[in-house]
C-alpha positions as CSV (number, residue, x, y, z in Angstrom):
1,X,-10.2,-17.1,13.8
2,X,-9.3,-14.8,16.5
3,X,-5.4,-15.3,17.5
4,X,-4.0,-14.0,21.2
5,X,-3.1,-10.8,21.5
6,X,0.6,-9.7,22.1
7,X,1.1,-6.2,21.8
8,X,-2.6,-4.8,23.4
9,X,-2.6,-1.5,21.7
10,X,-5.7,0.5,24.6
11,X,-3.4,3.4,26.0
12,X,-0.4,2.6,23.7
13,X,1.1,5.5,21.9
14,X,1.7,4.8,18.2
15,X,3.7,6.9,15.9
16,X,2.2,6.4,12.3
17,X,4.3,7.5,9.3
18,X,2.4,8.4,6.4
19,X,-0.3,8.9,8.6
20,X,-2.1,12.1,6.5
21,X,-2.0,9.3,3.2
22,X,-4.8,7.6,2.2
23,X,-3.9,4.7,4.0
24,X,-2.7,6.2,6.4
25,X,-5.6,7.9,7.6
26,X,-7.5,4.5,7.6
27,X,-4.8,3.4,9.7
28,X,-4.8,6.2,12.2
29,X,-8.8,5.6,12.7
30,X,-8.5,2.0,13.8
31,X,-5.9,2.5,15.9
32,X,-7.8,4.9,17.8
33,X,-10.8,3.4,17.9
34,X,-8.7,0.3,19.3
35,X,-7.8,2.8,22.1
36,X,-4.4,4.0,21.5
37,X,-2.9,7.1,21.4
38,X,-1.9,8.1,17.7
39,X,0.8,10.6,16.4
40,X,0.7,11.4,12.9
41,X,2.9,14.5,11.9
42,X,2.8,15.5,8.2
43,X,5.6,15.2,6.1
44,X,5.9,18.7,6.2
45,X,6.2,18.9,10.2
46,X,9.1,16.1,9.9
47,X,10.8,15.4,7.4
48,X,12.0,11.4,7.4
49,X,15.1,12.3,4.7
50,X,16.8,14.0,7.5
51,X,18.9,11.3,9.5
52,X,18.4,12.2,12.7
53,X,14.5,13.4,12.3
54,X,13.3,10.5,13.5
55,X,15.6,10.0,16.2
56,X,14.2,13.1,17.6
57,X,10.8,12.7,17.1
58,X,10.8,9.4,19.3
59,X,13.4,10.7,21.9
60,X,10.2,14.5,22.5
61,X,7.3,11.9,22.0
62,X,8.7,8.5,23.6
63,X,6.2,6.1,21.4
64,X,5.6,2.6,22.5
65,X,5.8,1.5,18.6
66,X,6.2,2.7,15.2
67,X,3.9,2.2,11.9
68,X,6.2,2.6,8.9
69,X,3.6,3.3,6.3
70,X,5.4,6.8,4.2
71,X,6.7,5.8,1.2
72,X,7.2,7.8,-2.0
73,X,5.0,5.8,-4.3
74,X,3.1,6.2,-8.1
75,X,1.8,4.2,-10.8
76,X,3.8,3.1,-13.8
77,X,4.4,6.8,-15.6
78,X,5.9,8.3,-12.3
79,X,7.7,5.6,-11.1
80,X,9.6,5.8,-15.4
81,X,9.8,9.5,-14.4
82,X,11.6,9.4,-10.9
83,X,13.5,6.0,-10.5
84,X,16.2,7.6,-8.8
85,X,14.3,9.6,-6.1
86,X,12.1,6.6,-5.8
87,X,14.4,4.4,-4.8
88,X,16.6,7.0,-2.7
89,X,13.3,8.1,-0.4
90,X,12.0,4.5,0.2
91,X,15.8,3.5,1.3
92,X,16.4,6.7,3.2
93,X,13.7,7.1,5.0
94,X,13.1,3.5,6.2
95,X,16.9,2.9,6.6
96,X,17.0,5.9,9.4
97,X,13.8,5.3,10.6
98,X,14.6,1.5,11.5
99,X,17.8,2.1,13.1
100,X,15.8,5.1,15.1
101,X,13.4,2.7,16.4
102,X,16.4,0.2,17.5
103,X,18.3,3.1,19.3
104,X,15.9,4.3,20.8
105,X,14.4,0.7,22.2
106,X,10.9,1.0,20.6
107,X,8.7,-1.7,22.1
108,X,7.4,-2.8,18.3
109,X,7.9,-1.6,14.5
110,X,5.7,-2.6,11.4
111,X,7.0,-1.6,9.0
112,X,4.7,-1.6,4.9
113,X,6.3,-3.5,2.2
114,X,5.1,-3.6,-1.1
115,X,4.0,-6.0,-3.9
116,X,6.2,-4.5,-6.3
117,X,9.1,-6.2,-4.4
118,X,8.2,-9.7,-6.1
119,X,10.0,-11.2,-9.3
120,X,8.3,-10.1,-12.5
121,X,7.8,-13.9,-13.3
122,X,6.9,-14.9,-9.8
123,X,4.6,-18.4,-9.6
124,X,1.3,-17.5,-9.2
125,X,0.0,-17.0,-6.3
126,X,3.2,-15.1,-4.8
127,X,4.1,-16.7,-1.6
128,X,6.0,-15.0,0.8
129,X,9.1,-17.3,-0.2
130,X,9.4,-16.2,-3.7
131,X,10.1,-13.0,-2.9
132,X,14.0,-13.5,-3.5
133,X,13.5,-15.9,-6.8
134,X,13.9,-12.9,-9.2
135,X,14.4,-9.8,-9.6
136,X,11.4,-7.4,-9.8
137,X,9.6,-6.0,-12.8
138,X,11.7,-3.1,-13.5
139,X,9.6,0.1,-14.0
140,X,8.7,-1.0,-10.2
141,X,12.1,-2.2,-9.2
142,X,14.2,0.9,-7.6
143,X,10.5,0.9,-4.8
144,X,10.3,-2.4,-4.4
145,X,14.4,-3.3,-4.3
146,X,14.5,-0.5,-1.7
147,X,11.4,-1.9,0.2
148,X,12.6,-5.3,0.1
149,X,16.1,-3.8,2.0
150,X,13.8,-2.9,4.5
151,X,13.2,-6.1,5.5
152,X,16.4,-7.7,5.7
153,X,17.6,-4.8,8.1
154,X,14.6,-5.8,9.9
155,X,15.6,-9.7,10.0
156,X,19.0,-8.4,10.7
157,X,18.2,-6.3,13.5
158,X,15.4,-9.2,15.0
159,X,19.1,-11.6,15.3
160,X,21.5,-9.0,16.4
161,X,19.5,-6.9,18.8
162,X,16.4,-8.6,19.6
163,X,14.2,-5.7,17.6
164,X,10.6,-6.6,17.4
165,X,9.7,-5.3,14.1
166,X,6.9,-7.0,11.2
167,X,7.3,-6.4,7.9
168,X,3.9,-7.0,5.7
169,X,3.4,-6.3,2.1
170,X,0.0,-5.6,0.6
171,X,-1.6,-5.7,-2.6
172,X,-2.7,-3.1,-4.8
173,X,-5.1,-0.7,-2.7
174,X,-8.0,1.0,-3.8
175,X,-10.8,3.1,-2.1
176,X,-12.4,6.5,-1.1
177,X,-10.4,9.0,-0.3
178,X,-7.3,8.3,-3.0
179,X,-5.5,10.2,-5.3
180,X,-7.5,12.3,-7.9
181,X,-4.1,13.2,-9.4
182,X,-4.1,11.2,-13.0
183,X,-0.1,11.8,-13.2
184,X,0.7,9.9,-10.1
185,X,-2.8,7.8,-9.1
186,X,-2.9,3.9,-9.2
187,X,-5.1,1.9,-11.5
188,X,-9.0,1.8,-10.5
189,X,-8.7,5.3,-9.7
190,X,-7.4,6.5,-12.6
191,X,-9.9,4.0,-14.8
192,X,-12.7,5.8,-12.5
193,X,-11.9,9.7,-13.2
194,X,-11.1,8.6,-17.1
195,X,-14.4,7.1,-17.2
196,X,-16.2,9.8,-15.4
197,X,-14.7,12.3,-17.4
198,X,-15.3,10.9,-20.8
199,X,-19.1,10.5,-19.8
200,X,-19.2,13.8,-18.8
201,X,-17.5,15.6,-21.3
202,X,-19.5,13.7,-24.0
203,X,-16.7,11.3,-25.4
204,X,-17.1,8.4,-27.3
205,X,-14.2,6.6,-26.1
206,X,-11.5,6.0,-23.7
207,X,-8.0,5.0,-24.3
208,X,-5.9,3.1,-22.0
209,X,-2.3,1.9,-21.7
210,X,-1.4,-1.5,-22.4
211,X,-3.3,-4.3,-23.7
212,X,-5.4,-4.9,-21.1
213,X,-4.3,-8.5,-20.6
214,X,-1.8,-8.3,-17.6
215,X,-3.8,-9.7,-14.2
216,X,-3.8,-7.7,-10.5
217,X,-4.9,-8.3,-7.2
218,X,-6.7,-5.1,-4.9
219,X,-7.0,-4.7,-1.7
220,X,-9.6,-2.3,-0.2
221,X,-7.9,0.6,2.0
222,X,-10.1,-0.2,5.0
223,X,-9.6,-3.7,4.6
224,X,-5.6,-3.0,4.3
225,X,-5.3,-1.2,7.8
226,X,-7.3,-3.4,9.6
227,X,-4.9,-6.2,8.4
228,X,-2.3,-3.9,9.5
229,X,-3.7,-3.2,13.2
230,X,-4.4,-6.8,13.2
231,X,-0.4,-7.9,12.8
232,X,0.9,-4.9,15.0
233,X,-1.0,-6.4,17.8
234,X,-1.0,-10.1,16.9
235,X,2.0,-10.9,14.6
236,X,5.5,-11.9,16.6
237,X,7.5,-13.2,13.7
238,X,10.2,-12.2,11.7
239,X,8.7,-13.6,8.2
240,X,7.2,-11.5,6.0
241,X,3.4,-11.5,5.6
242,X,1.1,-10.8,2.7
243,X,-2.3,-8.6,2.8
244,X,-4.6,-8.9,0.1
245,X,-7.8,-11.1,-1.1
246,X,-6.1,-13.6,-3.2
247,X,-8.3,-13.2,-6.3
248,X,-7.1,-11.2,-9.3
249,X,-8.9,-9.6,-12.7
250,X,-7.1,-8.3,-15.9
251,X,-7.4,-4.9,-16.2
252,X,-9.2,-5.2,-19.2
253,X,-12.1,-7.0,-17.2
254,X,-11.7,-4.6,-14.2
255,X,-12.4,-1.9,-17.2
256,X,-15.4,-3.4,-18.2
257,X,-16.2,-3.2,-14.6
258,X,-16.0,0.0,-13.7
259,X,-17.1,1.5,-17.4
260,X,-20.6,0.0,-16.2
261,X,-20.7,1.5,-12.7
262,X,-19.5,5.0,-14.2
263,X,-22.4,4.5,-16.7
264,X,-20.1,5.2,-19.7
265,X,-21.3,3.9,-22.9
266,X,-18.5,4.9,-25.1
267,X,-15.7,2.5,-26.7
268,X,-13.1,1.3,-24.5
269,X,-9.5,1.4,-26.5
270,X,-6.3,-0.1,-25.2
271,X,-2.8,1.3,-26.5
272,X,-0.4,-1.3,-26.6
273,X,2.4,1.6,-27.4
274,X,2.6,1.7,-23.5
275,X,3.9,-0.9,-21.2
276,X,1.6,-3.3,-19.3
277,X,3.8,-4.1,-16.4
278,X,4.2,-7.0,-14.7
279,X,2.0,-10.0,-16.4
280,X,0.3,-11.2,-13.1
281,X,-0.3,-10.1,-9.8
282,X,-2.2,-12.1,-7.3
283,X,-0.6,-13.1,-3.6
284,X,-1.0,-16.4,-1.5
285,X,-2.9,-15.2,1.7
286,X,-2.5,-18.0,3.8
287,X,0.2,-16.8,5.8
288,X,-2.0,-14.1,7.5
289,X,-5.0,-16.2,8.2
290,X,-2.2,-18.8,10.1
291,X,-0.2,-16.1,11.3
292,X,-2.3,-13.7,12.9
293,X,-6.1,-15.0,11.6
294,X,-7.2,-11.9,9.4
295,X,-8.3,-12.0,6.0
296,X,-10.3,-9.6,3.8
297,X,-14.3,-9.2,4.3
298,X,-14.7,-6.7,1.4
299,X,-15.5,-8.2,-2.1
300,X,-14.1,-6.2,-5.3
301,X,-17.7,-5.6,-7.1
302,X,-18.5,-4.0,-3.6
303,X,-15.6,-2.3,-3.2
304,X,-15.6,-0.6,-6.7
305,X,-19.4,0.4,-5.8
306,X,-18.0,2.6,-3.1
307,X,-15.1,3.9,-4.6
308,X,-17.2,4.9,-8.1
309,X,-19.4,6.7,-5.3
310,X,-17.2,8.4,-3.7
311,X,-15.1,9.7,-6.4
312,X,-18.1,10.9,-8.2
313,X,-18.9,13.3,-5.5
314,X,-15.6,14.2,-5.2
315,X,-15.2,15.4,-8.6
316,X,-18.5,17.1,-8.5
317,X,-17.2,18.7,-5.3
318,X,-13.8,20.1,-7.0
319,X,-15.3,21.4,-10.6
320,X,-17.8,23.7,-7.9
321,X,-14.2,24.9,-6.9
């Protein structure tokens, strides 16, 4: 289903934040090859904690609209570690960055949510409406309470001053080119390098937190920022909208899965000493099918496929130094 366009993107200059991530860089790709012009400074270039950094930015570089996609972000052991700078970061940056984009008249702002903004006991599948039932599943909460602000200042901005910003919240994301880091990497790719590790270094098991029971949703990266691209140039409302498959697997199955693409043949052990998170995780994707007609092509199995690939080499690659 293919929905009008509203914000044509060929020729438009589009600041992405985050735009050197690993969705970000995804991002970046489609949008050029949609025709527009992208900026993407690193983090180190400008720095979104400063207040009037992005103020600047846009007054030197006068972009037609603004992908919020930077976001200090990690899986359950550094989000226990760094609550506090979690939650100040997310606020911060998004906070100035919004109010940036208002002053300074930007024609459109997306700006990334986050799943981790849902109620730990959210009904299954989370719709879009739930989001204020509860209050999140706390090793998540300080990101996704500060993401969630996000959008009200969005809504409250739309009333007041007529500012055009989306606000869409993926899924979990997986694909090439994530995180290799095992201190501050998401799920599948950490299952991947424990699993390739253990093969290669001759193990005969791996151990992993939790029981192995809670559920999740993934989304994969190219998928993810074409359903972005797809909202910035088709989406005109002021409702949040969910990215993601709708089809979840306990981590115990997604395991299993990737333990036979990585060819390990060792045990697979789950610690319950560590925390699972929240129980389920899998979204209600209706909204963006009506909204702005996208849904996700890529099936897990295939996903997974790709992603044990590409890690593989990319391992190889870094123990050659």
């Amino acid at each position: 289903m293919t929905l009008p366009t509203t914000f044509p993107l060929p020729g438009k200059r589009i600041w992405v934040t985050g735009g050197n991530g690993f969705l970000g860089r995804h991002v970046v790709a489609e949008l050029r090859e949609r025709g527009a012009e992208v900026l993407a400074p690193r983090s180190s270039e400008l720095d979104l904690l400063d207040p009037v950094a992005a103020t600047r930015f846009i007054r030197e570089h006068r972009p037609s609209g603004v992908v919020h996609l930077a976001a200090r972000v990690g899986g359950i052991g550094a989000n226990r570690a760094h609550p506090g700078s979690f939650f100040f970061a997310n606020m911060a940056m998004g906070l100035h960055l919004i109010e940036a984009c208002r002053a300074e008249a930007i024609e459109k702002v997306l700006v990334l949510g986050t799943v981790c903004a849902y109620p730990k006991f959210c009904p299954v599948p989370f719709h879009e409406d739930d989001i204020w039932n509860g209050y999140p599943e706390e090793t998540n909460a300080p990101y996704g309470v500060a993401k969630k602000a996000l959008l009200v200042q969005l809504q409250a901005y739309r009333q007041e001053y007529g500012t055009r910003g989306i606000f869409l919240i993926p899924v979990n994301l997986y694909g090439p080119g994530d995180h290799l880091d095992l201190a501050t990497n998401h799920v599948i790719p950490a299952l991947i390098r424990k699993f390739i590790e253990a093969k290669t270094q001759g193990h005969d098991h791996v151990e992993l937190w939790g029981t192995g029971s809670p559920s999740r949703e993934f989304l994969f990266v190219e998928d993810a920022a074409h359903g972005i691209v797809e909202g910035l140039s088709r989406y005109e409302g002021g409702d949040p909208v969910n990215l993601g498959t709708g089809e979840e697997i306990t981590i115990r199955d997604l395991a299993l899965k990737i333990q036979t693409l990585t060819g390990f043949e060792g045990e697979l052990r789950f610690n319950p000493a560590y925390p699972d998170g929240q129980p389920r995780r899998q979204l209600d994707t209706s909204r963006a099918l009506e909204r702005f007609g996208w849904q996700a092509p890529t099936r897990l199995d295939e996903g997974l496929r790709r992603t044990v690939a590409w890690m593989q080499g990319a391992l190889a690659s870094a123990s050659k130094g």
